[in-house]
mmCIF file of the C-alpha atoms, coordinates in Angstrom:
data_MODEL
# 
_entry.id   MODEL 
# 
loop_
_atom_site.group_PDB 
_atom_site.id 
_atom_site.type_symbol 
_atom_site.label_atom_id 
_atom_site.label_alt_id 
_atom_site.label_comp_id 
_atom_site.label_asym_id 
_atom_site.label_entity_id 
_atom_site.label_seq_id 
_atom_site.pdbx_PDB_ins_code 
_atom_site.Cartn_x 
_atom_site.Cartn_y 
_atom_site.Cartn_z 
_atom_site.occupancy 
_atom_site.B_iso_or_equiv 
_atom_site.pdbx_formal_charge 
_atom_site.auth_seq_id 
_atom_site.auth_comp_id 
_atom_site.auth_asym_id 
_atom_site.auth_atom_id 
_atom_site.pdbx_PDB_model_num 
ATOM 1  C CA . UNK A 1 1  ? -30.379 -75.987 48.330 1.00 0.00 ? 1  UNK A CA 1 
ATOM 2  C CA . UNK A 1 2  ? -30.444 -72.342 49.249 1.00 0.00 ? 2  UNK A CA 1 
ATOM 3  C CA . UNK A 1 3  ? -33.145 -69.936 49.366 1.00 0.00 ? 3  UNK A CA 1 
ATOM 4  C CA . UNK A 1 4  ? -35.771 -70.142 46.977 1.00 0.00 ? 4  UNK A CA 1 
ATOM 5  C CA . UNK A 1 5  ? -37.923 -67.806 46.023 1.00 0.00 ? 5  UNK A CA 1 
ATOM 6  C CA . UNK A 1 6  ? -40.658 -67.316 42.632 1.00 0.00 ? 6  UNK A CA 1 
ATOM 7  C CA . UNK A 1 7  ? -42.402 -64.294 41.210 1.00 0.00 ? 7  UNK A CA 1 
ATOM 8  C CA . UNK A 1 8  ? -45.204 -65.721 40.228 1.00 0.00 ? 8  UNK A CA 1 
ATOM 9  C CA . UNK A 1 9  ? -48.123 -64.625 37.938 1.00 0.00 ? 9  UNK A CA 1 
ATOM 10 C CA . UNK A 1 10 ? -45.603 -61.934 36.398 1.00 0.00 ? 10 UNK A CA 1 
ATOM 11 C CA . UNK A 1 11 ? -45.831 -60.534 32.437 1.00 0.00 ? 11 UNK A CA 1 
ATOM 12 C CA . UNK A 1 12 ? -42.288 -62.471 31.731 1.00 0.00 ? 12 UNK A CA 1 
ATOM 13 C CA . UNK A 1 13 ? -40.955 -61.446 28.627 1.00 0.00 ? 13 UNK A CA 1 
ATOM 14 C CA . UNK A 1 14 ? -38.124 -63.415 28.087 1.00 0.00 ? 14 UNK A CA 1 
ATOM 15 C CA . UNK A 1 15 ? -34.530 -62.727 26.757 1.00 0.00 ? 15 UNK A CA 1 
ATOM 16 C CA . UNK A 1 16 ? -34.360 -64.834 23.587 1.00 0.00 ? 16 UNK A CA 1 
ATOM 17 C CA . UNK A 1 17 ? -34.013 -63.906 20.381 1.00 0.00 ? 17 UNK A CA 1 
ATOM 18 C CA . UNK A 1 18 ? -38.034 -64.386 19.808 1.00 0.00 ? 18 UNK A CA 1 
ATOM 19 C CA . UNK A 1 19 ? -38.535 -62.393 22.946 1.00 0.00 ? 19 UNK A CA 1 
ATOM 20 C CA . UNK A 1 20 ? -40.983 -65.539 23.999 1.00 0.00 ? 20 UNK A CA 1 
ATOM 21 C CA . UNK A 1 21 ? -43.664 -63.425 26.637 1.00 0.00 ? 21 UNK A CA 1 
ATOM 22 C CA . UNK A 1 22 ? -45.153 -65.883 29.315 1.00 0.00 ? 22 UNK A CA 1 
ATOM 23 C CA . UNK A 1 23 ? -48.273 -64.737 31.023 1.00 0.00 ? 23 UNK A CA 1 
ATOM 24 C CA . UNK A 1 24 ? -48.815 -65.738 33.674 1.00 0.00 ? 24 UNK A CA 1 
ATOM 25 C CA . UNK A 1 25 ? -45.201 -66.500 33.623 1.00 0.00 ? 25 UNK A CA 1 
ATOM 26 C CA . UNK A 1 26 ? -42.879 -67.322 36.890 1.00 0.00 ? 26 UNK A CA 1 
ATOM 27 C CA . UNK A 1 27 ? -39.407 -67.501 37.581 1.00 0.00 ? 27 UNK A CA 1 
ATOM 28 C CA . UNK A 1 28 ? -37.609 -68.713 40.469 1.00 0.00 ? 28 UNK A CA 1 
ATOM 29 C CA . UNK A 1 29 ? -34.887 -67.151 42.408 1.00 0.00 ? 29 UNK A CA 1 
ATOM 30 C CA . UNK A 1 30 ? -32.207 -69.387 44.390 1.00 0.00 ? 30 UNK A CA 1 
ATOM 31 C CA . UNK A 1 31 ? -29.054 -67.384 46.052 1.00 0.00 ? 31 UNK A CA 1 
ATOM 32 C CA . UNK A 1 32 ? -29.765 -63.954 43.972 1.00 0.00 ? 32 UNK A CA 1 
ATOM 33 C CA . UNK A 1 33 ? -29.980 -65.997 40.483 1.00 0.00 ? 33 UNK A CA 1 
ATOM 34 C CA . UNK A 1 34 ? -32.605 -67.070 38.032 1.00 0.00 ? 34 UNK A CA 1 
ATOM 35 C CA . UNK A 1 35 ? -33.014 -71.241 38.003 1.00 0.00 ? 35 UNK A CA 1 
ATOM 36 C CA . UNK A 1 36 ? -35.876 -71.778 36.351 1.00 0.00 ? 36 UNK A CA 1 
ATOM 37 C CA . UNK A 1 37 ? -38.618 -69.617 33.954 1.00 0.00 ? 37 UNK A CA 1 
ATOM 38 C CA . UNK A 1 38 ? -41.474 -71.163 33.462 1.00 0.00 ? 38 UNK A CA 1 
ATOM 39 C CA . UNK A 1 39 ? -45.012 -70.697 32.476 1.00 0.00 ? 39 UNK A CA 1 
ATOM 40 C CA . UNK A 1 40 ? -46.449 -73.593 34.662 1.00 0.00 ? 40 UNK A CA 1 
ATOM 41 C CA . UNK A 1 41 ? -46.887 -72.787 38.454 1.00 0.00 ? 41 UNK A CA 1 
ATOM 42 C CA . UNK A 1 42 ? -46.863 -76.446 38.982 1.00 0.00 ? 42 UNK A CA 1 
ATOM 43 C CA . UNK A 1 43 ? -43.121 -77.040 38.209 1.00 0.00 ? 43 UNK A CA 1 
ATOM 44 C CA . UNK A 1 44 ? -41.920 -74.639 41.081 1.00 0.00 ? 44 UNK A CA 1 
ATOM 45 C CA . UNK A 1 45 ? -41.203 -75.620 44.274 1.00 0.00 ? 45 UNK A CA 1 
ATOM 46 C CA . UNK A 1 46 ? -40.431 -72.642 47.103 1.00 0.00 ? 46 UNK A CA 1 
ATOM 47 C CA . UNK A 1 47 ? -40.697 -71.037 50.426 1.00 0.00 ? 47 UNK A CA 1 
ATOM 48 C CA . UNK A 1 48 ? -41.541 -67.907 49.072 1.00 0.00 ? 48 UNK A CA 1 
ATOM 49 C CA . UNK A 1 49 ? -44.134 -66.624 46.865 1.00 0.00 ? 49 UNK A CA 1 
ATOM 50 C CA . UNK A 1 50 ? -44.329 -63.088 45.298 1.00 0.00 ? 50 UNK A CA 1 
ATOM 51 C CA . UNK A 1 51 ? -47.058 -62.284 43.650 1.00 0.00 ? 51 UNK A CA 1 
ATOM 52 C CA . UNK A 1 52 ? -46.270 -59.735 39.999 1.00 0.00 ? 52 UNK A CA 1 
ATOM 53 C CA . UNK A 1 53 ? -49.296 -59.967 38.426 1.00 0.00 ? 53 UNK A CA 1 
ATOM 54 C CA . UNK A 1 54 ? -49.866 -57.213 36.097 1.00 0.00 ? 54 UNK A CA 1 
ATOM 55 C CA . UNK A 1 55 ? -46.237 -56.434 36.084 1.00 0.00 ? 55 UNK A CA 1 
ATOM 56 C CA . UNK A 1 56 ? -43.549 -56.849 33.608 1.00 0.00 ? 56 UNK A CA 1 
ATOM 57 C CA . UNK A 1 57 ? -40.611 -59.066 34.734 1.00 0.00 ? 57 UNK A CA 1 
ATOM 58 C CA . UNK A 1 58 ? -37.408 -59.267 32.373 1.00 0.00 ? 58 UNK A CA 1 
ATOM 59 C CA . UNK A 1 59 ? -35.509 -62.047 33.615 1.00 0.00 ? 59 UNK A CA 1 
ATOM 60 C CA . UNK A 1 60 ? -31.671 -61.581 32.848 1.00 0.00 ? 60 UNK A CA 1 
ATOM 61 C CA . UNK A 1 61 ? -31.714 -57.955 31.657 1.00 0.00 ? 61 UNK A CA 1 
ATOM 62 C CA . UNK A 1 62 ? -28.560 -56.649 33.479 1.00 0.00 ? 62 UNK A CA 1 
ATOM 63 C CA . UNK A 1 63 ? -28.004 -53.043 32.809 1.00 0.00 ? 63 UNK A CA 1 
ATOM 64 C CA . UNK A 1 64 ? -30.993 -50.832 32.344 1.00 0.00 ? 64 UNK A CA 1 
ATOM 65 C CA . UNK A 1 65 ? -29.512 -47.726 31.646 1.00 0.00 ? 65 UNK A CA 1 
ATOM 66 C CA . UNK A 1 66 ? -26.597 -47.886 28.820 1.00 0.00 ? 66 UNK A CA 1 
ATOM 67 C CA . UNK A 1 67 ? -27.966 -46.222 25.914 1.00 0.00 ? 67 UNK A CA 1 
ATOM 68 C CA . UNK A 1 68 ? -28.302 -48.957 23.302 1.00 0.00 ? 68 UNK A CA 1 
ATOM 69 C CA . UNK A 1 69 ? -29.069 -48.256 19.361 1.00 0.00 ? 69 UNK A CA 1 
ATOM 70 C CA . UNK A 1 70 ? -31.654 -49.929 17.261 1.00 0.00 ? 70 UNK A CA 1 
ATOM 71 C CA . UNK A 1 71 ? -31.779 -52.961 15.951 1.00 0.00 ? 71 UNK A CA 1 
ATOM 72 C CA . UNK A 1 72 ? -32.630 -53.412 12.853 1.00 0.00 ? 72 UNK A CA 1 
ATOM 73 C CA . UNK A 1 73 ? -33.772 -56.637 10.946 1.00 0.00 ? 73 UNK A CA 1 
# 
């Protein structure tokens, strides 16, 4: 196991299509990638703890600057 690490307490809006929002939500970071989102502080175990509270995390969002159109439904 590498380096683990969890934002913790974080606004998480996840990257489904329902756009599920955990808060407090936490995700772990092993190695420089996501291995776990959860919304239970219980079901992480790390070495390192940052706390996000108030903030909004996007887990898996990639490229925050292309210009993207609307979706429409």
């Amino acid at each position: 196991m590498g380096h683990r690490k969890a934002y913790i307490n974080g606004i998480v809006v996840c990257m489904d299509k329902k756009r599920t929002v955990l808060n407090p939500g936490h995700i772990v970071i092993e190695d420089d990638k996501i291995v776990q989102v959860t919304g239970n502080i219980n079901d992480i175990a790390v070495s390192e703890f940052i706390d996000s509270a108030n903030k909004v995390v996007f887990p898996g969002l990639v490229n925050t600057h292309a210009k993207m159109r609307p979706v429409m439904d």
